[in-house]
Structure formats: structure tokens, C-alpha cells
TORMAR-546524 format. One line per field, with one value per residue: residue in one letter; x, y, z of N, C-alpha, C in turn. Coordinates in Angstrom, 3 decimals. Layout:
! residues N
residuo = [A,...]
n.x = [X,...]
n.y = [Y,...]
n.z = [Z,...]
ca.x = [X,...]
ca.y = [Y,...]
ca.z = [Z,...]
c.x = [X,...]
c.y = [Y,...]
c.z = [Z,...]
! end
This chain:
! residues 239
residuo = [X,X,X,X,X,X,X,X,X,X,X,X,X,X,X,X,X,X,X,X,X,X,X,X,X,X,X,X,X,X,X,X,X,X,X,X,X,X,X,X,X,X,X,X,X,X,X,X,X,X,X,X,X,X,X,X,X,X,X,X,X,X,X,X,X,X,X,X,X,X,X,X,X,X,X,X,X,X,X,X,X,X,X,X,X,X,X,X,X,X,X,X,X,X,X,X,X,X,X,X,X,X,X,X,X,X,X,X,X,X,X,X,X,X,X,X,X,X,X,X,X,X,X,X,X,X,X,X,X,X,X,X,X,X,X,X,X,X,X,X,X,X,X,X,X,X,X,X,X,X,X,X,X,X,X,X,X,X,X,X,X,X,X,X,X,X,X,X,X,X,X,X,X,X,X,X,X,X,X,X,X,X,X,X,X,X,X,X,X,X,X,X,X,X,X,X,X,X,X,X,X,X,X,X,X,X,X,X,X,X,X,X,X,X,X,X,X,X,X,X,X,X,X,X,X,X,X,X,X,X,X,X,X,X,X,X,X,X,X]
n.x = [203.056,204.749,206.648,205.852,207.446,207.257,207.101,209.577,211.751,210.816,211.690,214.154,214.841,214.088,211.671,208.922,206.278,207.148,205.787,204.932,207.495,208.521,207.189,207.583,210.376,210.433,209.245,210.869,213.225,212.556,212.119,213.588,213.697,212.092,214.299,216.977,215.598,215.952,218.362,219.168,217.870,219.233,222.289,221.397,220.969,223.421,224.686,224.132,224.803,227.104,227.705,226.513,227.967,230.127,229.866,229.445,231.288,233.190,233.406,236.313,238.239,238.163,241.888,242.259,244.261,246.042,244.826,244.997,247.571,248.718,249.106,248.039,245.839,244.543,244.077,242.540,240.361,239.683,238.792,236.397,234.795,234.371,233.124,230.676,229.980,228.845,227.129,225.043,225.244,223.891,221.114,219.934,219.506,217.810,215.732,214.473,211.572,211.336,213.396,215.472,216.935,216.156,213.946,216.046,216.596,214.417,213.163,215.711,215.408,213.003,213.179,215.580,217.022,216.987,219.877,221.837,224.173,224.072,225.264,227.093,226.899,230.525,231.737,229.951,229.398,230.455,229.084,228.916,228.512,227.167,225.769,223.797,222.600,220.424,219.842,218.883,217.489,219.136,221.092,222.083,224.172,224.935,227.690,227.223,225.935,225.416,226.677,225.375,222.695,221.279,218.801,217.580,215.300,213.732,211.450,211.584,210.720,213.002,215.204,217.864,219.399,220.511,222.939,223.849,226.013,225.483,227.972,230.754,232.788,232.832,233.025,232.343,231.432,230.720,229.062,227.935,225.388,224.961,225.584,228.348,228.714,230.997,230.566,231.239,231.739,231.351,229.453,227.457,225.124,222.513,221.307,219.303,217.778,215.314,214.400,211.029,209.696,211.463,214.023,213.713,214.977,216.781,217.865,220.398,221.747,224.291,224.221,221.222,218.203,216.837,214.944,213.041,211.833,210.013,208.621,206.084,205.190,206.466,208.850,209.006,210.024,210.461,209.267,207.284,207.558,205.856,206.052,206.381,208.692,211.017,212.573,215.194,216.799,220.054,221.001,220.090,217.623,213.987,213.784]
n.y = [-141.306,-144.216,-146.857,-150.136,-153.063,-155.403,-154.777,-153.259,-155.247,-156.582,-155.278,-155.023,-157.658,-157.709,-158.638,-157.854,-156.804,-155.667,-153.012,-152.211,-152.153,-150.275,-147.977,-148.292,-147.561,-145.382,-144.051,-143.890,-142.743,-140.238,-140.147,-140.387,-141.517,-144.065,-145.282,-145.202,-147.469,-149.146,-149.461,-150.376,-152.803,-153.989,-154.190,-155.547,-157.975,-158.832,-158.807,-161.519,-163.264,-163.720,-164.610,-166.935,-167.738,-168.315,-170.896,-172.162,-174.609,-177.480,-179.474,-179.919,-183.200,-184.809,-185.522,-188.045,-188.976,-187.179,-185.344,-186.633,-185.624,-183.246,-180.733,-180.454,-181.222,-179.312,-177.383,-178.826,-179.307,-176.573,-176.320,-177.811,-176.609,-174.320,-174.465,-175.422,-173.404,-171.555,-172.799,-173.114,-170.069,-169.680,-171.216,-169.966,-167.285,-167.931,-168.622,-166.265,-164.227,-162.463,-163.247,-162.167,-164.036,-166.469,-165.636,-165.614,-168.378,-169.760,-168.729,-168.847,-171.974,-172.551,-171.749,-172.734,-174.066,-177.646,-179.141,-176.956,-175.061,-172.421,-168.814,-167.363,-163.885,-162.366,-160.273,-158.978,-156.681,-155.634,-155.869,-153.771,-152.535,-151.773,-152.099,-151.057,-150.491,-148.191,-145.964,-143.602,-140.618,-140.395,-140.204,-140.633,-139.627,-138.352,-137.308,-135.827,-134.792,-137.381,-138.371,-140.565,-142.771,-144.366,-143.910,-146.617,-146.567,-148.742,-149.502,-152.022,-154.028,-155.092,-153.894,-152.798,-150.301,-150.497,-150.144,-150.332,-150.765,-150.626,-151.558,-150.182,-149.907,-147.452,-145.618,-145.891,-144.500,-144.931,-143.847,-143.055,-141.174,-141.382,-142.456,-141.647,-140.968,-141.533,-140.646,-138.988,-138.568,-140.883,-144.106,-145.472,-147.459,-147.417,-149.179,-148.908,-149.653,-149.264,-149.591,-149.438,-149.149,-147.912,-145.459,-141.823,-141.318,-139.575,-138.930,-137.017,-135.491,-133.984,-132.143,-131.878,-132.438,-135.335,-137.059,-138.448,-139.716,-140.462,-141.380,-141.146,-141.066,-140.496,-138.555,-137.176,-136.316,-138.188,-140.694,-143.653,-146.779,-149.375,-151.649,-150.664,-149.378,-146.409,-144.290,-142.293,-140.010,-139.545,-138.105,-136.175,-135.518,-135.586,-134.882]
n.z = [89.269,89.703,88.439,89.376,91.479,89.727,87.349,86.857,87.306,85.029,82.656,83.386,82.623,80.415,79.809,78.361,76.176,73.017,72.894,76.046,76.665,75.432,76.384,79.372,79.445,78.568,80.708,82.538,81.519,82.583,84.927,87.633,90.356,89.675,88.137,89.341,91.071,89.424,89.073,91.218,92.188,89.587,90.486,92.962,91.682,90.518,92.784,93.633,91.692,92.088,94.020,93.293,91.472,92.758,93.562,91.705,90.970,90.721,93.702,95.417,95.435,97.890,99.919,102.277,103.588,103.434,104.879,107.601,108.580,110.403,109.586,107.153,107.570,108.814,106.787,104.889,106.170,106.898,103.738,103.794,105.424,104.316,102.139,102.519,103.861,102.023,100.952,102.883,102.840,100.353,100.885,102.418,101.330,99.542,100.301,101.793,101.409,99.535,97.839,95.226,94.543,94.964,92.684,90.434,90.225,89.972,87.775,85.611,85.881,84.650,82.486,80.907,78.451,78.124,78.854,78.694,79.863,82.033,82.180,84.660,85.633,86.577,88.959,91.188,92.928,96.243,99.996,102.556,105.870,109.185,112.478,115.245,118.788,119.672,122.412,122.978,120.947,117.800,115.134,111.639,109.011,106.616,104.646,102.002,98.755,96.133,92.775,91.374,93.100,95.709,98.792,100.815,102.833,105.639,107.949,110.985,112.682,114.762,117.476,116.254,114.817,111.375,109.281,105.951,103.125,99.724,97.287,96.029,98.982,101.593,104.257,107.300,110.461,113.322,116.834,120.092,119.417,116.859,113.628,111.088,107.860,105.269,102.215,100.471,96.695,95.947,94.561,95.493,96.942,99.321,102.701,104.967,108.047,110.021,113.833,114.216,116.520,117.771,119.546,118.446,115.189,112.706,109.702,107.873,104.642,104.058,105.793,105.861,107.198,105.721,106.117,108.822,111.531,114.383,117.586,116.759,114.237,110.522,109.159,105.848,102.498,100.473,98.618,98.926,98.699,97.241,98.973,101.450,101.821,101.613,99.304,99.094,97.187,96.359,94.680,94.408,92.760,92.835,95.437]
ca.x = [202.891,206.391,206.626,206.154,208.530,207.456,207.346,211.130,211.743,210.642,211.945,215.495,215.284,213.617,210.312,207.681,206.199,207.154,204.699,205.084,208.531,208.999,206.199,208.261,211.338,209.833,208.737,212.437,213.880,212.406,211.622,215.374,213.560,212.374,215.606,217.761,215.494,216.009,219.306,219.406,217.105,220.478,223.107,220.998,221.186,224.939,225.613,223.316,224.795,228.592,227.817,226.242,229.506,231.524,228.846,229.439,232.161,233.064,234.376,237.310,238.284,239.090,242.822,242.468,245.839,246.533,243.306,245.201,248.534,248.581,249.246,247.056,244.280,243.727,243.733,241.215,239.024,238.428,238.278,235.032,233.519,234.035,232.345,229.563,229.403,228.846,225.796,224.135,224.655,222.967,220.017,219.141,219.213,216.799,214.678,213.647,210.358,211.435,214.857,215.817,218.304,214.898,213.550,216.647,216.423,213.132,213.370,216.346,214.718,211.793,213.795,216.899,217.010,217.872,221.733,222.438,224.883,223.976,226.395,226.554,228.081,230.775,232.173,229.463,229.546,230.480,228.113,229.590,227.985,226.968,224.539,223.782,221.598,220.440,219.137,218.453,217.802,220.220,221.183,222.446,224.967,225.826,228.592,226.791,224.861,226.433,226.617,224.309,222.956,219.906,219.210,216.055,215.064,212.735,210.767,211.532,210.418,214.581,216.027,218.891,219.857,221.266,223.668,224.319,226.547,225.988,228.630,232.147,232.569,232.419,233.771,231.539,231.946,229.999,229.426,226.936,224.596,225.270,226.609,228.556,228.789,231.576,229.994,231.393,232.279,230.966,228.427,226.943,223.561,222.590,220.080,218.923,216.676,215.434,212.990,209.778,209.751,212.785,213.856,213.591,215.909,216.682,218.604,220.940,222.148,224.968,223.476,219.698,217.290,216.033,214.065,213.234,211.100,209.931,207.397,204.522,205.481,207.850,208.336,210.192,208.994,210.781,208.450,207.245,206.993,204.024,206.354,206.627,210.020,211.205,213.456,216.070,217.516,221.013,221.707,219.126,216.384,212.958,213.777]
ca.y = [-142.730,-145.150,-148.489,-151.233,-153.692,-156.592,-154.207,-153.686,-156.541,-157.267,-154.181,-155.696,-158.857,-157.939,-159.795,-157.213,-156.832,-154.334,-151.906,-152.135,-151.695,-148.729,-147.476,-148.259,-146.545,-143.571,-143.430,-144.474,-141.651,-138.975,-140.530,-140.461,-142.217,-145.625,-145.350,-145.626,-148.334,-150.069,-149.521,-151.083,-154.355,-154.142,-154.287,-156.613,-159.207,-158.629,-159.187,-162.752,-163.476,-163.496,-165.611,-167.972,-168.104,-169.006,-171.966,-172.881,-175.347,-179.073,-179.622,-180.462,-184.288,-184.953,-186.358,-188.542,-189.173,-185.820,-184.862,-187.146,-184.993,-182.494,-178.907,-180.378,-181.789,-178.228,-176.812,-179.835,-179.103,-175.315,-176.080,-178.183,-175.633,-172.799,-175.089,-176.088,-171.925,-171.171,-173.534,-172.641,-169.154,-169.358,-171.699,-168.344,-166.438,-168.232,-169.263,-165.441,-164.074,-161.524,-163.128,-162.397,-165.411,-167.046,-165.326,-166.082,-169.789,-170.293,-168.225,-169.866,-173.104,-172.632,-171.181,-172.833,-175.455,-179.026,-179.568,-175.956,-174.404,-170.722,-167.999,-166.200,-162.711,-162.181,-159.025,-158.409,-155.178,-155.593,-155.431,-154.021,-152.134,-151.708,-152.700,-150.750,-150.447,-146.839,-145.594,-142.120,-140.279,-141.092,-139.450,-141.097,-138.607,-138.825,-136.293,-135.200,-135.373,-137.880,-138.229,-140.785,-143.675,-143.887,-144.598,-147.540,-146.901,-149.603,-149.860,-153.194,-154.766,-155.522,-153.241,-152.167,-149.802,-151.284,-149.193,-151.514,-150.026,-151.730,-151.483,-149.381,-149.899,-146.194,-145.775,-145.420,-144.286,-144.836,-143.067,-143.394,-140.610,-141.136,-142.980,-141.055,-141.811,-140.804,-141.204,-138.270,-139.303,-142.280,-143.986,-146.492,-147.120,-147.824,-149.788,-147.917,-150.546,-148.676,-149.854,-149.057,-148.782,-147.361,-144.005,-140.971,-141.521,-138.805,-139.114,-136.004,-135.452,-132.649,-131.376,-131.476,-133.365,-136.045,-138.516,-138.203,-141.135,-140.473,-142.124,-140.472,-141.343,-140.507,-137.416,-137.490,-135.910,-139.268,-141.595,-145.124,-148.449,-150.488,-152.395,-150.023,-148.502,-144.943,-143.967,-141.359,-139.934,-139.028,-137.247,-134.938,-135.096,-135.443,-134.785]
ca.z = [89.439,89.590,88.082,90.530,91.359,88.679,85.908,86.779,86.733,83.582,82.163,83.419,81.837,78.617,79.608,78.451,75.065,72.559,73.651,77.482,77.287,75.071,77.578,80.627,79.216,78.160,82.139,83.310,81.110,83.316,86.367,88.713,91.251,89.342,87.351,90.650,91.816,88.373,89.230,92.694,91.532,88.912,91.312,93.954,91.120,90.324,94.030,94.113,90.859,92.227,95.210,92.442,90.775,93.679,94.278,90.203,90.556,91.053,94.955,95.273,96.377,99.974,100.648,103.705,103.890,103.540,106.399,108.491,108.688,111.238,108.796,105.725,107.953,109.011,105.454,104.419,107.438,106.487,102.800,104.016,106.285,103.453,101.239,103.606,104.830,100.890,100.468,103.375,102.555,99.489,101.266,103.149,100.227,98.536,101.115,101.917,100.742,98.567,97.572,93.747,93.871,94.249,91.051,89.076,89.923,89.224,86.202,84.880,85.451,83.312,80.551,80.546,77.603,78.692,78.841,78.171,80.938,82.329,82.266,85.239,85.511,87.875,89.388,91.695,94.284,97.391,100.930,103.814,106.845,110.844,113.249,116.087,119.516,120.176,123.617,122.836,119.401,116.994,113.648,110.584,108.597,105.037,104.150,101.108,97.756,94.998,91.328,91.357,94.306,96.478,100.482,100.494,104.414,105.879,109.346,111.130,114.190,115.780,117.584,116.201,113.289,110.373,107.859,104.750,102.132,98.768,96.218,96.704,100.061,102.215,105.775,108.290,112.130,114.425,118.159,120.873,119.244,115.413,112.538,109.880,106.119,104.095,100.668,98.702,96.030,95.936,93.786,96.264,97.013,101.216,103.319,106.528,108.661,111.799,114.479,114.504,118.233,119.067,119.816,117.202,114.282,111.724,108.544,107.070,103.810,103.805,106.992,105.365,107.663,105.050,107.249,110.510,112.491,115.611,117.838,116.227,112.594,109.906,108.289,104.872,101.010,99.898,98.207,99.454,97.913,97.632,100.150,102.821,102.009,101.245,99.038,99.193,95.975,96.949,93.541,94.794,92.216,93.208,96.772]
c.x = [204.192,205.792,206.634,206.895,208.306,207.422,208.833,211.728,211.608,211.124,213.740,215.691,214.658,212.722,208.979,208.026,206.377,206.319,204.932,206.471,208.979,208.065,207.077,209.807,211.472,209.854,209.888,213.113,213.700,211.773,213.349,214.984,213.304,213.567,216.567,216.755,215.537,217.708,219.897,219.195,218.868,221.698,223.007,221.550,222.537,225.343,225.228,224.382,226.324,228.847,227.160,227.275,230.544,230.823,229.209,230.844,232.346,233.992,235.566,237.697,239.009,240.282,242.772,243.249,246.206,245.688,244.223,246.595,248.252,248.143,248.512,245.948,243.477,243.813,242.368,240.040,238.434,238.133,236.896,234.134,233.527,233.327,230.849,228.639,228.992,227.330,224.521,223.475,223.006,221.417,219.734,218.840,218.345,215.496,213.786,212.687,210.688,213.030,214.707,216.572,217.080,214.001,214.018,216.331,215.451,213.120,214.265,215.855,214.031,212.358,214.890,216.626,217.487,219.750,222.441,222.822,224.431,225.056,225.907,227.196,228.834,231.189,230.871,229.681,229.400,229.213,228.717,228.769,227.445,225.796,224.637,222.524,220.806,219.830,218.707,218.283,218.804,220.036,222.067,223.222,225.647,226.655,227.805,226.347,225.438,226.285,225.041,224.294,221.488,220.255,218.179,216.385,213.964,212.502,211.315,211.308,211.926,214.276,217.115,218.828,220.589,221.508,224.079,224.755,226.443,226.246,230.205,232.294,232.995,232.782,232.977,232.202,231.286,230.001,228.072,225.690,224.242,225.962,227.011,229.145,229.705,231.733,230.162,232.603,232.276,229.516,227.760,225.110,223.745,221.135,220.069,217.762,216.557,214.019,212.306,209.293,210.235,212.774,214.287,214.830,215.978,218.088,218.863,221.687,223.174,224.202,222.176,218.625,216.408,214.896,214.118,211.798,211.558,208.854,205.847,204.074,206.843,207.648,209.629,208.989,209.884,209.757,208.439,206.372,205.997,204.744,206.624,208.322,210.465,212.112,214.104,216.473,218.994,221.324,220.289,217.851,214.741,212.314,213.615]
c.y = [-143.430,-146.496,-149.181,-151.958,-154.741,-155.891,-153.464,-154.371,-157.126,-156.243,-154.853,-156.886,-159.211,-158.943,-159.163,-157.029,-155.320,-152.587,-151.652,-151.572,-150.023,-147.765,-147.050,-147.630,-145.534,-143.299,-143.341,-143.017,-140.621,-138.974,-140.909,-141.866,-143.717,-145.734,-145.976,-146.898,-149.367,-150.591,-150.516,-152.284,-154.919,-154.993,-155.737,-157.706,-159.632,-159.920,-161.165,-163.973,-164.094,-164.506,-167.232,-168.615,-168.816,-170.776,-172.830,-173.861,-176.512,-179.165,-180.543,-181.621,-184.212,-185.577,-186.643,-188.605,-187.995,-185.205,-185.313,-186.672,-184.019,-180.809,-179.293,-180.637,-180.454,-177.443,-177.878,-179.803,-177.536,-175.360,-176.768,-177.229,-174.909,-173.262,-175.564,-174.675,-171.323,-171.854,-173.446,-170.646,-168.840,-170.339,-170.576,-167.555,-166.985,-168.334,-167.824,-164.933,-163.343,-161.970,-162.865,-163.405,-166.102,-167.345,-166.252,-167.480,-170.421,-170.171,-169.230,-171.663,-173.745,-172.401,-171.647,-174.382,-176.660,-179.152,-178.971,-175.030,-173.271,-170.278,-167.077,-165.315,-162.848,-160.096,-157.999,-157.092,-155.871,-155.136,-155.248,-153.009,-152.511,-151.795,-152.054,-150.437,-148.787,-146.516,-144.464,-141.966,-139.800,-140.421,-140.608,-140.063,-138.689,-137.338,-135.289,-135.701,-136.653,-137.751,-139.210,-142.112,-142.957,-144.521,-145.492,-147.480,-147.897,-149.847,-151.244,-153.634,-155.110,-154.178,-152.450,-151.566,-150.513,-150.617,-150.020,-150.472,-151.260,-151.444,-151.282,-149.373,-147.962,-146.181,-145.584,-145.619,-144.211,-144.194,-143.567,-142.517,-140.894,-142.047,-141.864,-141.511,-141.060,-141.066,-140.462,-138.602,-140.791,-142.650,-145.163,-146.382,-147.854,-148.662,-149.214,-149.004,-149.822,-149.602,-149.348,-148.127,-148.010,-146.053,-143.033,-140.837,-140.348,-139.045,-137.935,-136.130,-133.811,-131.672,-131.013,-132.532,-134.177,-137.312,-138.655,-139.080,-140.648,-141.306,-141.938,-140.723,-141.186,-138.929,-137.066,-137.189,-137.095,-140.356,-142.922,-145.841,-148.719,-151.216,-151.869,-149.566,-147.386,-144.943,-142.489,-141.009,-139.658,-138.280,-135.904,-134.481,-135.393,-135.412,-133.476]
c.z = [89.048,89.236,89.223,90.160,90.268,87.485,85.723,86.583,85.463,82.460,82.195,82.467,81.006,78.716,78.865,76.977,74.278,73.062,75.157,77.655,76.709,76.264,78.687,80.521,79.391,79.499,82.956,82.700,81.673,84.252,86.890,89.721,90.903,88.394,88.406,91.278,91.186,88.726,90.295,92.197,90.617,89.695,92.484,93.224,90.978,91.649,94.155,92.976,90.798,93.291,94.070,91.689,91.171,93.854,92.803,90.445,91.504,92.564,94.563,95.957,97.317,100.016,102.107,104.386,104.180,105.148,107.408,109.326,109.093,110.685,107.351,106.484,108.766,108.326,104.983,105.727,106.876,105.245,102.802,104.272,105.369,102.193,101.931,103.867,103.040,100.432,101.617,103.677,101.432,99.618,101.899,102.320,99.325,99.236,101.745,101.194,99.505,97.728,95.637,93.339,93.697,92.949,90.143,89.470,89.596,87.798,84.974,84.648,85.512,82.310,80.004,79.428,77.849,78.049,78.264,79.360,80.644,83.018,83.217,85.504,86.943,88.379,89.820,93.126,95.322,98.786,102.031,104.915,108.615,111.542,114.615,117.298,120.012,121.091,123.773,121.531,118.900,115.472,112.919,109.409,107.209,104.621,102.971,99.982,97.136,93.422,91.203,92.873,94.866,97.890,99.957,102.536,104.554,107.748,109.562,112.780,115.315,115.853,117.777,114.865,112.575,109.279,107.103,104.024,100.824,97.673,96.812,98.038,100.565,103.971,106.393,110.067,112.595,116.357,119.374,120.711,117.308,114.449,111.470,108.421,105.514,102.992,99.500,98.160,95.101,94.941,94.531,96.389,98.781,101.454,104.500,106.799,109.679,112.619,114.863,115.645,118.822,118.954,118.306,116.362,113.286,110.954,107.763,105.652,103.396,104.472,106.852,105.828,105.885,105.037,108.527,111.127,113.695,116.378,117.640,114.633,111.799,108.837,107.039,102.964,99.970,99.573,98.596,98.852,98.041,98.577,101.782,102.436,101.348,100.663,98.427,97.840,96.278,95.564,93.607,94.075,92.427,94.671,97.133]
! end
């Protein structure tokens, strides 16, 4: 039995009472799989936490005069839009169902004491990855095991594949049968979105079928969420 996601959660941010948490430790200490997904939840926040940072400060005033000059008025035009593309990022990121920027802002304010600034960490991990259409079955290719890092695959109604890398960024190549991952080495964690629909997908790990979706189901000894998503161990333990 794995911790669900709100007792991670609360395990992260030191919400649970003496008892619960030594509990939920104890289960983290020799469980790989909710450890790495304590880990992820970790990281997710990092990343939310970094775009919150960039959002923390006072705009800067408009020179008109300056706007109105040919080589400043197109420096003061994109410092708008990158101020404009920064606030409607983080209106998407809040506004999804499951967002954690959501969380923290709620969270923070209920708890934050009147006219007491919150510190937010920076030096969040990087998100970089590919989006692709597949017309035949299609493999997914990870070079090999790692130290530590998980995949989180998820069914989705689009279709196109979607390789997210999140942390260290990782090279990926893509072809008209395959994406390949070169992740050794690496301590990343991934997002694999496939569709539902589409044609039979399988996922290797150092040439070791680890997920394979076809139009009949999914066949994988990777464990799944109460949300519908599987996850991979890539450090190879309870896989």
C-alpha cells in the first residue's frame, strides 16, 4: 500500500501530527517508489516556486519618451510583453485542477501572518521536452537505468506523445518510429503523455520493454496512482 498524494503532501510541508509523520517516514524509508514520488511533488514545487520568484518584483516604470525613440521603444515594448507573458503564465498555472502553485497560494494565504513577506526558494529545475504525432507504433528509448529519477506515464485523450524532461535537461532525438533519451547519468525525472487512442506505444529502459500500450490495454508491473498514472522507477527498484 503507497501513501496517497495528500499525505505527501503533508509529509513535505510538515503538516501531519507527530504520529502520522513518524508513520509516513518509516513507510518512505523502504518504499523507492513513494520516496521518488515525494521526490517529484519536491521538485514540481521548486519549479512553480522559481516562476513565483520571477513574478516577485516591482515593474519597472514605463519611459514614454524613451517608448517613443525608435531602438528604446522596441526594448520598452518587449519588456511589457515579457511582463504580461509572465502573468499569464502563472494564470494557467494556477487555474489547472491539480496545479500545486494553486496549493501553495492558497496555503500561503491562510497561513501567512498579516504584513509578513514569503520567502520563496529560487533555483528551480529546469522543463524541457518534445511533442510528437505517431502513425504507426512508436517506441520511447531511455539509454539506461539511473542513480536515482522516475518516468510518471499518463493516458490522455490528444494525439500526440509528449516527452517532458524535468530537471537537468537530457538530449533527446527524435525519428519517425521513436524518441531516444539520453539519461545516463542523469538524475532527472520524465513525463510520458501518450494517447489513449493512438497507435501501440512501448517504453524501454536499457533495451527492457517497461510499458507497452496497445489498443487492448497497457501492460506494465509499474504501479498506478489513484490518479490514473504509472510510475516507472528508473533506479530499478520495485520494477
Amino acid at each position: 500500500m503507497h501513501l496517497d498524494a495528500e499525505t505527501l503532501e503533508r509529509v513535505l510541508h510538515g503538516e501531519l501530527d507527530e504520529a502520522r509523520d513518524a508513520a509516513a517516514r518509516e513507510h518512505l524509508s523502504s518504499c523507492p517508489i513513494c520516496e521518488a514520488a515525494l521526490e517529484e511533488s519536491r521538485l514540481r514545487e521548486r519549479r512553480l516556486f522559481g516562476l513565483l520568484e520571477a513574478l516577485d518584483h516591482e515593474p519597472p516604470g514605463l519611459d514614454w519618451e524613451a517608448v517613443e525613440a525608435p531602438e528604446a521603444g522596441r526594448r520598452g515594448g518587449f519588456l511589457v510583453a515579457a511582463s504580461i507573458a509572465f502573468v499569464l503564465a502563472a494564470g494557467i498555472l494556477y487555474a489547472l485542477p491539480d496545479s500545486a502553485l494553486r496549493s501553495w497560494i492558497d496555503r500561503t494565504g491562510r497561513e501567512a501572518p498579516a504584513g509578513e513577506a514569503q520567502k520563496v526558494p529560487v533555483g528551480a529545475p529546469s522543463v524541457s521536452g518534445l511533442s510528437i504525432q505517431p502513425a504507426a507504433p512508436f517506441e520511447i528509448v531511455f539509454a539506461g537505468r539511473q542513480e536515482s529519477g522516475i518516468i510518471r506515464v499518463e493516458l490522455t485523450d490528444a494525439p500526440e506523445v509528449e516527452v517532458r524532461v524535468l530537471g537537468a535537461p537530457v538530449d533527446l532525438e527524435s525519428g519517425p518510429d521513436r524518441v531516444t533519451v539520453a539519461n545516463l547519468g542523469s538524475r532527472s525525472n520524465y513525463e510520458i503523455r501518450l494517447p489513449e487512442a493512438g497507435p501501440p506505444v512501448t517504453v524501454r529502459v536499457g533495451g527492457v520493454a517497461v510499458f507497452a500500450k496497445s489498443r487492448t490495454g497497457v501492460q506494465t508491473a509499474a504501479p498506478r496512482t489513484e490518479s490514473g498514472e504509472y510510475r516507472i522507477d528508473l533506479a530499478g527498484r520495485g520494477t
